[in-house]
C-alpha positions in Angstrom: 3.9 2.1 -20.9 0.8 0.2 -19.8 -2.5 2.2 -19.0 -4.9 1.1 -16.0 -8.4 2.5 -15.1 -10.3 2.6 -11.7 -13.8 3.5 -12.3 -15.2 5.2 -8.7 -18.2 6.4 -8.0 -17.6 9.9 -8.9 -14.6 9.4 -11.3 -12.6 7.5 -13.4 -8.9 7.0 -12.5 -6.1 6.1 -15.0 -2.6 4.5 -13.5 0.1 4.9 -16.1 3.1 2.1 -15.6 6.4 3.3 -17.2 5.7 7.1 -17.9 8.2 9.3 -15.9 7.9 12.3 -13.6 9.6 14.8 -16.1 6.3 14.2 -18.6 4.2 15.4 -14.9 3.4 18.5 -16.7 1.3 16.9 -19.7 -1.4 15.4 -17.1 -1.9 18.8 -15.4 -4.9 20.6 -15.9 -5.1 24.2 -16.8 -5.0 26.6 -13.9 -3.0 26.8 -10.4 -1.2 23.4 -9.3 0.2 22.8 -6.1 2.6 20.0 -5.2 3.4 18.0 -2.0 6.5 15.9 -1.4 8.9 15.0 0.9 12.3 16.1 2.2 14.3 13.2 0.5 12.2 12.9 -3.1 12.4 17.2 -3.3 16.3 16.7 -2.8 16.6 14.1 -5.8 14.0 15.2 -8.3 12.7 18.7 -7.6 14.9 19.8 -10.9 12.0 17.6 -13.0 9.1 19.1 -11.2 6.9 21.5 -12.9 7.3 25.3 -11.9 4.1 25.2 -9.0 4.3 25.8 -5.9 5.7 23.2 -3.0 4.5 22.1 0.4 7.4 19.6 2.1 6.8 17.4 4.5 8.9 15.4 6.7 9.5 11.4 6.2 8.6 8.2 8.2 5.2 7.0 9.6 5.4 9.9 12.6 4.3 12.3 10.3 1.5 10.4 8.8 -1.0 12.6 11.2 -3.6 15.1 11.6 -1.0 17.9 12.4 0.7 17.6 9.4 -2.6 17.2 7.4 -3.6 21.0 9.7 -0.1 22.3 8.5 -0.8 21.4 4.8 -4.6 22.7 5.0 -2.8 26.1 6.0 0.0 26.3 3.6 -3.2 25.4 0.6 -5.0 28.9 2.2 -1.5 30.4 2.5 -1.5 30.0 -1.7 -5.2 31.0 -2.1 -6.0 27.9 -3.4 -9.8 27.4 -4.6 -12.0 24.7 -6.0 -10.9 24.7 -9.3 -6.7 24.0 -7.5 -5.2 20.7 -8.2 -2.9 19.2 -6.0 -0.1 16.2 -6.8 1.5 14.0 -4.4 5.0 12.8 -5.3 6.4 10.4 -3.1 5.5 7.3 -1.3 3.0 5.8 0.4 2.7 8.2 3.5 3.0 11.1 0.9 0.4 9.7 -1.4 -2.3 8.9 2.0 -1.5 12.3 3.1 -2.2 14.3 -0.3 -5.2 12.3 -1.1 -6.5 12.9 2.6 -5.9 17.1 2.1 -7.2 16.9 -1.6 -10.5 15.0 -0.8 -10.8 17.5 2.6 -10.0 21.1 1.3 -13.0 22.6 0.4 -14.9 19.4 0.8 -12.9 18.2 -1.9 -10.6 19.4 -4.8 -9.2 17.1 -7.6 -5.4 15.3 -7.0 -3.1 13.4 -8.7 -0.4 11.2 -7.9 3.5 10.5 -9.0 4.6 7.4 -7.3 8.2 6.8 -6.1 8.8 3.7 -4.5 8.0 0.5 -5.0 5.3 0.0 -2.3 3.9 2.6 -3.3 3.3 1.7 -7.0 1.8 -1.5 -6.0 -0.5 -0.7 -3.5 -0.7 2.5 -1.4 -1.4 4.9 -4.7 -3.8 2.7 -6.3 -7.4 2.3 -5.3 -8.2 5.3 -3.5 -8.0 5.1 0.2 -6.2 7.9 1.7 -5.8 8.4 5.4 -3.6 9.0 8.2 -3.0 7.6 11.7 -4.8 8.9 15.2 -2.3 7.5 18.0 -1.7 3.9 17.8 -4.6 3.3 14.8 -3.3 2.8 11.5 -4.8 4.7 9.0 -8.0 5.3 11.3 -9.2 8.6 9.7 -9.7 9.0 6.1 -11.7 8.6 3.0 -12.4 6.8 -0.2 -11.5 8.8 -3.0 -9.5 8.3 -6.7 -6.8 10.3 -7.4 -7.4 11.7 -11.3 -4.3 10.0 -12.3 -1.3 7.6 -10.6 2.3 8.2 -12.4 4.0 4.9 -11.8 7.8 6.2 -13.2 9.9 2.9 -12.9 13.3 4.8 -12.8 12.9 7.0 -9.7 13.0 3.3 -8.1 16.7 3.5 -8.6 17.2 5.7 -5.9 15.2 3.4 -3.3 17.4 1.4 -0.6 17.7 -1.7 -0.6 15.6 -2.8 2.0 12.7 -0.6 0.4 12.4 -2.9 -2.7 12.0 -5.9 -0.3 9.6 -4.0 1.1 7.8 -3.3 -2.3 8.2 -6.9 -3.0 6.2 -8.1 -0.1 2.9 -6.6 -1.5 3.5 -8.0 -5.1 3.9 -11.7 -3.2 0.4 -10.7 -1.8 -1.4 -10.2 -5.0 0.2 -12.9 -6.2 -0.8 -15.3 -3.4 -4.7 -14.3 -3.5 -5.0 -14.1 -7.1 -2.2 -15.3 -9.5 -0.3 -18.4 -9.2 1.6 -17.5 -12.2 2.6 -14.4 -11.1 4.1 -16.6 -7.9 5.7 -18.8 -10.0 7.9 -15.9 -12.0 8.7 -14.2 -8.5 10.3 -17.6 -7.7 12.1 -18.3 -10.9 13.0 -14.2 -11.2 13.7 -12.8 -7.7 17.3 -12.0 -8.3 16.3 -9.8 -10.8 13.5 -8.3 -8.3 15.7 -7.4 -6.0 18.3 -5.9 -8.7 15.6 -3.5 -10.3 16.1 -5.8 -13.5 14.3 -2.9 -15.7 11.7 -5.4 -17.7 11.4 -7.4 -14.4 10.1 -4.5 -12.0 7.9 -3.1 -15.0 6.5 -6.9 -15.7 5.8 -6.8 -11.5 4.1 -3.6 -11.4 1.9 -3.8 -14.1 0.7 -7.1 -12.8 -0.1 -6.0 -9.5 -1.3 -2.7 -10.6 -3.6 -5.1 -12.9 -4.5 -7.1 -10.1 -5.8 -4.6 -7.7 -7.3 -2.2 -10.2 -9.6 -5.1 -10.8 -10.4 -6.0 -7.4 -10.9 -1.9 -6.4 -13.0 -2.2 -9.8 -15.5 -5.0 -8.1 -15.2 -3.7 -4.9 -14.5 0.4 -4.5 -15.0 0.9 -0.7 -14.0 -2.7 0.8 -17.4 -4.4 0.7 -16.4 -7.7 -0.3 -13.8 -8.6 -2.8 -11.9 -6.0 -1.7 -11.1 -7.6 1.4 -9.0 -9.7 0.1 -6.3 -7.3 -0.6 -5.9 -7.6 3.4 -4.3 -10.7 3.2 -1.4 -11.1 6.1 -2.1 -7.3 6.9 -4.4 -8.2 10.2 -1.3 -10.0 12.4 0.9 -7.8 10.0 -0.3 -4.5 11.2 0.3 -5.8 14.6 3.7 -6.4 14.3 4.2 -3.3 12.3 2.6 -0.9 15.8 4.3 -3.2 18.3 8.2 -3.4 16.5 7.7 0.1 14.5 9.0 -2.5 11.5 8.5 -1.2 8.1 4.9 -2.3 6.5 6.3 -4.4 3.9 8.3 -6.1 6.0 5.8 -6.7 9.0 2.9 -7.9 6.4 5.1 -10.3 5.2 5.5 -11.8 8.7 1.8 -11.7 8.6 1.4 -13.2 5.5 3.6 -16.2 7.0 0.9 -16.3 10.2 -2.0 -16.1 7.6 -0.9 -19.1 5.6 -0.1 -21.2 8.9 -3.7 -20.1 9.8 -4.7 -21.3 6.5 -3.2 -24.8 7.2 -4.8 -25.1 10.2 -7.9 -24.5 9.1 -6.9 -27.6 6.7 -7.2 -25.4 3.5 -3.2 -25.5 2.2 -0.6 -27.9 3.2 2.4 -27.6 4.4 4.2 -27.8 1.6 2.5 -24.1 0.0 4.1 -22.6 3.6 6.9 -24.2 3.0 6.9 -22.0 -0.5 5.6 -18.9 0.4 8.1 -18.8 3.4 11.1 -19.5 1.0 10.2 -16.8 -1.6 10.1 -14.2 1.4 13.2 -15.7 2.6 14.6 -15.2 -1.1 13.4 -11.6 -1.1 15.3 -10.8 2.0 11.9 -10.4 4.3 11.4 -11.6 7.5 9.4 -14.5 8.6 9.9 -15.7 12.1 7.4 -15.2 14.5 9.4 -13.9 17.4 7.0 -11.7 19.3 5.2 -12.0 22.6 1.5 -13.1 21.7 -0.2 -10.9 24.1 1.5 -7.7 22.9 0.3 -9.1 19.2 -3.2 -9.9 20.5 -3.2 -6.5 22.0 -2.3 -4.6 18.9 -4.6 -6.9 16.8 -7.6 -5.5 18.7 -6.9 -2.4 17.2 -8.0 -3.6 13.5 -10.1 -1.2 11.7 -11.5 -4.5 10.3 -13.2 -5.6 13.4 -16.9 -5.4 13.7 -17.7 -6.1 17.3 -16.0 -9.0 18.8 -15.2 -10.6 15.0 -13.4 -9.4 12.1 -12.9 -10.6 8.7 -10.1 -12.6 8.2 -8.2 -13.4 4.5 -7.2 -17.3 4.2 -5.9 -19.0 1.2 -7.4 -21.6 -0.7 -4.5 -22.5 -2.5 -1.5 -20.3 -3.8 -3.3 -18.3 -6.0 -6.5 -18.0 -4.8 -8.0 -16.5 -1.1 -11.1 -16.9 0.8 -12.7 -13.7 3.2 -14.2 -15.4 6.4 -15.6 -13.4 9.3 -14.5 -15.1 12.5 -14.1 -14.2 16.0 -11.5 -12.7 18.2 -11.0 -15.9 20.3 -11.0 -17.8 17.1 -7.3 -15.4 16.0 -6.1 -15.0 19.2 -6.3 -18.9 20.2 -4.5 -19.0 16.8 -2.0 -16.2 17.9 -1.1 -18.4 21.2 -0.3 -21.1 19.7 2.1 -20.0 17.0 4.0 -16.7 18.7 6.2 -17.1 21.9 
């Protein structure tokens, strides 16, 4: 097991790699605990949850919303839960956004933890404290900065994960890689068979690494003033594709992340030859990379970006494989960009 800390502004967080679900119970603090999951994860691993209370939610981005955050809010009164209540997320992404959300808005706020099941999740959505959900067509346009008091990272619920969910997973840990460690780009090329297998020490060396990654960049950078930023890499175009297809987020970032670094080599800051590479290893991950969309639909959706700040936005471009670059540019600039590279 490796150990992580986030340090917020009003507590520190600790993100344990390799500990396991049925060991939930030693990290809960004394008095009433309520958990949240979701239909699937309750009908696998409810027999190693602690004897608490549990609120079920359905699956899928259509339930990332304020109704279901009103429905949980009631079922928390329902159980008389107070200030001194803890509640615990396991799940994925949507079920980690949505219990951090609740947690930081019951009472004004009440302290959560997380157990995280999938691979995305491990990586990115449970780690660094931004919990949210969706209103309409935004993506995670209402919600707040706040750290969970601990993320579970338990590397063997991943077993239960389709196929396609891993690849999903996978796209994220190409992400940190590309804006931060070349070497960690270098052992997704040489290992991604085992990736995509769950090779046991593969998956926990991927993990930890990201984990490392963005725990240090959340460190720097808590509520996305700077450095933080750059953990948006391919998620602009990305979240476009991911509103206008409905694809899943790993997928449609790592179409974005393919945009992002043909933006990059127009701006004359890679070559050809690091596309080329980054392109491949999606490819070799079994994500999707060609562009096939109607630009104005893309445009249109990329207008939505809770990035934006007036008619410009900040946009994440790579220096090299490795290493990336926030510059704030304008609409026209992404969109005359967009044109030229979507049908």
């Amino acid at each position: 097991m490796e150990i992580f800390h986030v340090k917020g502004q009003s507590k520190l967080s600790s993100i344990y790699v390799g500990e396991h679900l049925k060991n939930l119970e030693n990290y809960l603090p004394s008095g009433q605990t309520i958990i949240i999951t979701d239909e699937n994860i309750k009908k696998y691993y409810q027999k190693d949850f602690p004897d608490v209370p549990v609120i079920t939610i359905g699956t899928g981005e259509g339930i990332k919303t304020l109704a279901t955050v009103e429905t949980i809010l009631k079922e928390l009164i329902y159980y008389s839960c107070d200030r001194s209540s803890f509640i615990v997320g396991i799940g994925g992404g949507i079920v980690c956004d949505i219990t951090g959300f609740v947690a930081s808005t019951f009472l004004r706020g009440i302290n959560f933890g997380f157990v995280s099941t999938s691979l995305l999740s491990q990586v990115d959505a449970s780690v660094g404290g931004k919990n949210g959900v969706n209103l309409d067509a935004y993506k995670n346009m209402v919600g707040v900065f706040n750290q969970p008091e601990f993320v579970i990272c338990d590397i063997d619920l991943l077993s239960t994960l389709p196929k396609k969910e891993i690849s999903n997973g996978l796209a994220e840990i190409v992400k940190h890689a590309l804006i931060s460690d070349k070497d960690l780009f270098k052992f997704l090329e040489k290992h991604k068979h085992n990736a995509l297998r769950l090779d046991n020490d593969t998956i926990f060396k991927l993990v930890a690494t990201s984990v490392k990654i963005k725990s240090q960049v959340v460190q720097q950078d808590e509520k996305e003033a700077g450095e933080r930023r750059k953990l948006n890499f391919g998620h602009t175009i990305g979240h476009a594709i991911e509103k206008f297809e409905m694809a899943e987020h790993g997928r449609a970032v790592a179409m974005g992340m393919v945009a992002a670094a043909r933006f990059s080599q127009a701006k004359h800051l890679i070559h050809q030859e690091d596309v080329f590479r980054i392109t491949q290893l999606l490819n070799d991950l079994n994500l999707p990379t060609i562009l096939d969309y109607p630009a104005k639909e893309i445009i249109n959706a990329a207008e939505k970006d809770k990035k934006k700040q007036g008619n410009d936005l900040f946009y994440v471009f790579l220096e090299q494989i490795g290493k990336a670059r926030v510059e704030k540019i304008s609409f026209n600039d992404m969109n005359d960009f967009i044109i030229s590279i979507f049908k």
